[in-house]
C-alpha positions, -999 to +999 in steps of 0.1 A: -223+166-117-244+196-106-228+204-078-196+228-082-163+217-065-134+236-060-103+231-075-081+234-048-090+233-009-063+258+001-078+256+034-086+222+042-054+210+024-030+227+051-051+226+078-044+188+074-007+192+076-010+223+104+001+251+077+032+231+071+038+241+035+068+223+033+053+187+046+022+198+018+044+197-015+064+170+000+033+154-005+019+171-036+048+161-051+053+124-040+011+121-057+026+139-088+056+110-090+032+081-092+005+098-110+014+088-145+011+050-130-021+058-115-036+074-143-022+044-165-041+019-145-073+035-150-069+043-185-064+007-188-096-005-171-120+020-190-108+005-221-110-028-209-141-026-189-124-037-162-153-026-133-137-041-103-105-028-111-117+005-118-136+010-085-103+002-068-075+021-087-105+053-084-104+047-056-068+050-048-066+080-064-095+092-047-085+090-013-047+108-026-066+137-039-088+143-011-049+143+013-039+170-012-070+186-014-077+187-051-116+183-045-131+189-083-105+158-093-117+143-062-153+141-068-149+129-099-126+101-088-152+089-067-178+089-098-156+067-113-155+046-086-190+041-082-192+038-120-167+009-109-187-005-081-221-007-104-202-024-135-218+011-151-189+020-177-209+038-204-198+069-188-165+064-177-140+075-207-155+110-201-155+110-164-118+103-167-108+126-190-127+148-167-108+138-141-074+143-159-086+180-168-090+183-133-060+174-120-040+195-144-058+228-133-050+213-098-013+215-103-016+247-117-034+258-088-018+242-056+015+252-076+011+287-068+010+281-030+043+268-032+070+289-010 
């Protein structure tokens, strides 16, 4: 991925919920309940080569990051959902563990903002 993403859209993030911190890490932390589920899935079809399966659990997660604004994770969510969609797994165990780094600095960062 050449392109640089940041880790947290502070900006967009709220905008989306009109500054309403509160409604944000209602949210943040409903995505951070299922999260071990989500992650499971996906672990689950990169080891199994599952394609289709991994285009739509990426996707899943995709669109959940993107709400919370955790745009790094998010871009590489929708790698692995393209990797999904092409049946193109060669690259996929890294891409998630990308993708879990990613979301761990996430909750560090979004963390912070939390009143």
């Amino acid at each position: 991925m050449s392109e640089e993403h940041p880790i947290f859209d502070r900006e967009g993030a709220f905008d989306r919920v009109e500054n309403d911190k509160e409604l944000y890490f209602e949210l943040y932390d409903m995505f951070f309940e299922d999260l071990p589920h989500q992650i499971d899935q996906i672990r689950e079809d990169v080891s199994q080569s599952e394609s289709k399966n991994l285009e739509m659990h990426a996707h899943a997660i995709k669109s959940a990051l993107g709400n919370i604004g955790a745009m790094s994770a998010y871009h590489l969510a929708y790698t692995l959902e393209r990797l999904g969609k092409a049946g193109q797994l060669g690259e996929a165990k890294g891409v998630f563990e990308r993708l879990c780094e990613e979301i761990d600095k996430f909750r560090i960062e979004a963390g912070r903002e939390r009143p």
